[in-house]
C-alpha positions as CSV (number, residue, x, y, z in Angstrom):
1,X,0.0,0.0,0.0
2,X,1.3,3.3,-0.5
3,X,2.4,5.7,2.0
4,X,-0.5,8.2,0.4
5,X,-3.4,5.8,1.0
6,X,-1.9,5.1,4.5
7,X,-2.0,8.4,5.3
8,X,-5.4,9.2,4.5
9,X,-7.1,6.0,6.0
10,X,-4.9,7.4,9.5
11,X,-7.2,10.3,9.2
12,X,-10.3,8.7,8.4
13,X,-9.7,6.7,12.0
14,X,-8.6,10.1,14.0
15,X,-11.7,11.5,13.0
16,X,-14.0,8.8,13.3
17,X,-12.2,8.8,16.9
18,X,-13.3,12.0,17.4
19,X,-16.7,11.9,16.6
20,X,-16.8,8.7,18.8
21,X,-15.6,10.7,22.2
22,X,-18.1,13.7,21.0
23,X,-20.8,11.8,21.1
24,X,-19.9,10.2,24.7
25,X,-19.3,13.1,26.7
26,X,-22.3,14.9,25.3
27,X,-24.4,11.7,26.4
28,X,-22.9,12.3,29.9
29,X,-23.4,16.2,29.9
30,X,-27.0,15.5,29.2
31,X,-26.9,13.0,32.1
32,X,-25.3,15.4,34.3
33,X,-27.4,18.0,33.8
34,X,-27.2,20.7,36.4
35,X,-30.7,21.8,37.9
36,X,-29.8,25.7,37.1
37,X,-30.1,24.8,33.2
38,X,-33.6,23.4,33.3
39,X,-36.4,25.7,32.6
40,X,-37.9,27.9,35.2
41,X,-40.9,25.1,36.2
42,X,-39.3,22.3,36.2
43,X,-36.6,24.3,38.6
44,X,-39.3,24.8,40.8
45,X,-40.6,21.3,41.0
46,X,-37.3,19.9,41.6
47,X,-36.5,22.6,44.7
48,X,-40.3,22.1,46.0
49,X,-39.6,18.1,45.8
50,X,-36.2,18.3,47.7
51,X,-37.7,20.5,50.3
52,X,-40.4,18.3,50.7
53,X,-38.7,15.1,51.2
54,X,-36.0,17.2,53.8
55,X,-39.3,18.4,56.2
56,X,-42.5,17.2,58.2
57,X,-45.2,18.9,59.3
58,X,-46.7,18.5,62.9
59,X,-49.0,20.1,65.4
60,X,-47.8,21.5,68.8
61,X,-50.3,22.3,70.9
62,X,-51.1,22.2,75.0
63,X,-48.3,24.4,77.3
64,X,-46.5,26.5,74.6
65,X,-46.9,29.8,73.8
66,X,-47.8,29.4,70.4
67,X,-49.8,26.2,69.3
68,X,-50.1,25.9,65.5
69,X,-49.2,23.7,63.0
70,X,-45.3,23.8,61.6
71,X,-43.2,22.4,59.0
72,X,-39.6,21.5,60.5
73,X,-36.6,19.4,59.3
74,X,-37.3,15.6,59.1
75,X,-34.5,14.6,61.1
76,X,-35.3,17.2,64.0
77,X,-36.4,16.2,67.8
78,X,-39.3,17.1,69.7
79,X,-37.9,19.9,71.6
80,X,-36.7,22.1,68.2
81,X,-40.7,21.7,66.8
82,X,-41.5,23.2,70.9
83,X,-38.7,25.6,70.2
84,X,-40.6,26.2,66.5
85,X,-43.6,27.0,68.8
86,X,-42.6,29.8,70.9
87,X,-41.2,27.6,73.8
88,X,-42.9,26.3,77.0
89,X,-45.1,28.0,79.0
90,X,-44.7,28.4,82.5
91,X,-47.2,25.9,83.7
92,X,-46.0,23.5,81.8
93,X,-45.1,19.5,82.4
94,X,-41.8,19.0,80.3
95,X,-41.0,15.6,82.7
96,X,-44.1,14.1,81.4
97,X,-42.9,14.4,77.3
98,X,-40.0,12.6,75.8
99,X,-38.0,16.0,74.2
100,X,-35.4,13.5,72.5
101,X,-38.3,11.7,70.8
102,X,-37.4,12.3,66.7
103,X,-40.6,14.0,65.0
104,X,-42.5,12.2,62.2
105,X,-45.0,13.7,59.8
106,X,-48.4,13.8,60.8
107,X,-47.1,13.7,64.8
108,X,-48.7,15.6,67.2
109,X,-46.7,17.0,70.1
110,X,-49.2,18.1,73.3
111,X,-47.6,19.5,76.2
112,X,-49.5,19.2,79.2
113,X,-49.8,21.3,82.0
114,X,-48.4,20.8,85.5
115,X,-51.0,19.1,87.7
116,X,-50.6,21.9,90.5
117,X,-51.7,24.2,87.8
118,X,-54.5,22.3,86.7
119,X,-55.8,21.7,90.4
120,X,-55.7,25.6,90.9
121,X,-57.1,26.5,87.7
122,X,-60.5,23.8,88.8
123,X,-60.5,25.6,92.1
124,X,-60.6,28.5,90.3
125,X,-63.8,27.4,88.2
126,X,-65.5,25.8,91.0
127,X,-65.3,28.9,93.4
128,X,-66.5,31.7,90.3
129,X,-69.7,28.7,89.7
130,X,-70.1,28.8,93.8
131,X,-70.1,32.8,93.7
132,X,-72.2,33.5,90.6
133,X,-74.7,30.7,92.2
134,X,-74.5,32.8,95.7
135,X,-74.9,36.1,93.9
136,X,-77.9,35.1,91.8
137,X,-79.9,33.4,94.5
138,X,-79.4,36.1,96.9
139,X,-80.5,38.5,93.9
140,X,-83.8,36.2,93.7
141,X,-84.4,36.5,97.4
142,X,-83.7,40.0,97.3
143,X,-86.3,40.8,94.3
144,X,-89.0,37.8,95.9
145,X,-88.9,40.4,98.8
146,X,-89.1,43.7,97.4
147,X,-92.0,42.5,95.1
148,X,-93.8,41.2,98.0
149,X,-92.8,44.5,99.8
150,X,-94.3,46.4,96.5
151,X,-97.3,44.6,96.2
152,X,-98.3,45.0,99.8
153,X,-97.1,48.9,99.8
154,X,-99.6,49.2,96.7
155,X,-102.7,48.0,98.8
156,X,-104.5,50.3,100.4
157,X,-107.0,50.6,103.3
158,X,-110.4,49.4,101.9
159,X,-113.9,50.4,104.1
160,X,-115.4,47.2,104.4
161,X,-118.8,49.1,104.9
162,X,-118.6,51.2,101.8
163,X,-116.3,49.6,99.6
164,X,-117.7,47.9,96.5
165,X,-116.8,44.5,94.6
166,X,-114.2,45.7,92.8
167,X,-112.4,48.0,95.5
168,X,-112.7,44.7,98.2
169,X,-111.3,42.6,95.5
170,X,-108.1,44.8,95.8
171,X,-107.5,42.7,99.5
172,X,-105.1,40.1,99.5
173,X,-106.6,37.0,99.0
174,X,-110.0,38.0,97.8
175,X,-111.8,36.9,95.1
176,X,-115.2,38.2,93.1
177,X,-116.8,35.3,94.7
178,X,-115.8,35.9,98.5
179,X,-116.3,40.0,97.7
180,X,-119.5,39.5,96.8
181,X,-120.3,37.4,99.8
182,X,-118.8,40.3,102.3
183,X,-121.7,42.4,100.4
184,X,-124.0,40.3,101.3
185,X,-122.8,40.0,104.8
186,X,-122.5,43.8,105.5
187,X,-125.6,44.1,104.0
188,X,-127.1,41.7,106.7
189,X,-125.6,43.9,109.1
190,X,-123.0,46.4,108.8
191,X,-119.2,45.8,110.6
192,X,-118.4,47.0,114.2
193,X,-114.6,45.4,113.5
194,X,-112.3,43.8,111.7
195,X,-113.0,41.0,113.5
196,X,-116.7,40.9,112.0
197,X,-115.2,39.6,109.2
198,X,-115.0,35.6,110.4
199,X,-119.1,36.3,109.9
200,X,-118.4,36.5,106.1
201,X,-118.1,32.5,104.4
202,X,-114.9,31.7,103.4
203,X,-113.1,33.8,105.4
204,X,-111.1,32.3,108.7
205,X,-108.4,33.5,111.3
206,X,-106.0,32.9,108.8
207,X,-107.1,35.0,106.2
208,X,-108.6,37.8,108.6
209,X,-105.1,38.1,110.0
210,X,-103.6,38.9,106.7
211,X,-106.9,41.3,106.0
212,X,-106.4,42.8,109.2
213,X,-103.7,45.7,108.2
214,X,-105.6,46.4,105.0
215,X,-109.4,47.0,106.2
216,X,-111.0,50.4,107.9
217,X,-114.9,50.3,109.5
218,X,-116.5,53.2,108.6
């Protein structure tokens, strides 16, 4: 073969060479793809994925100072999703949850209150109910009286010998029926007393004794 022909099929490999080890490491750039040269949304979905699979989200609630819902690192403890949540609250029973514990999604982290807290805070309750009870059945008794005190203030003196039906009806405990029948008593014979009054039907020593401040013979 001459030296001509050798010469140009050497080139014919080195190129073919070349193209060869083009091709490969363009294959591999395309593998190796960095996330920066991907378009804008598929950026996003890629950050928002890693995110994702990097945080959990629980609920703290109970004794801290701010109970709420939070998103915190998957490989965090109990006490850093607290820590997410303002902290403890003074009243509250740390020796009764497991800080080390490691979070898991979906977890919920209650902190309960000290039991000296919760005793006071039920004494508390039970002795406003026991006052607001005091206070409105004294206020009961206090307006049963002063009606009863009205309504006996707004009766007046009635002469049983002059009065009519209506005016003797105004007398505690007296009816049209039994007013009628003092009427008919008087009528009979007029009243010298109070006491005259036991001559009407219907009407006894009890009901003549609460008559008795309320009635005038004329």
């Amino acid at each position: 073969m001459q030296p001509k022909a050798k010469k140009i099929i050497f080139i014919a490999v080195l190129l073919a060479g070349c193209i060869i080890t083009s091709l490969i490491s363009t294959n591999d750039e395309a593998k190796t793809l960095p996330v920066s040269s991907l378009p804008q949304s598929a950026q996003g979905a890629v950050t928002s994925k890693a995110v994702q699979a990097k945080t959990v989200r629980v609920q703290v609630s109970g004794a801290v100072l701010e109970p709420g819902i939070y998103d915190v690192p998957a490989s965090c403890r109990v006490e850093e999703a607290i820590a997410a949540a303002g902290g403890l609250t003074e009243n509250a029973d740390s020796e009764r949850v497991n800080l080390v514990r490691k979070v898991r999604d979906g977890m919920q982290i209650r902190v309960p209150v000290q039991k000296a807290a919760r005793t006071s805070r039920t004494q508390r309750k039970n002795a406003q109910a026991t006052a607001g009870y005091s206070a409105s059945s004294t206020k009961k008794v206090g307006s049963t009286r002063a009606g009863t005190e009205k309504n006996n203030s707004a009766v007046q003196s009635v002469r049983i010998n002059s009065a009519s039906a209506g005016e003797l009806q105004q007398l505690p405990g007296i009816g049209p029926a039994l007013a009628q029948r003092i009427i008919e008593t008087r009528n009979s014979g007029r009243f010298t007393s109070a006491d005259d009054l036991l001559r009407v039907p219907g009407i006894g020593k009890a009901k003549l004794a609460k008559l008795r401040d309320y009635v005038e013979v004329d």
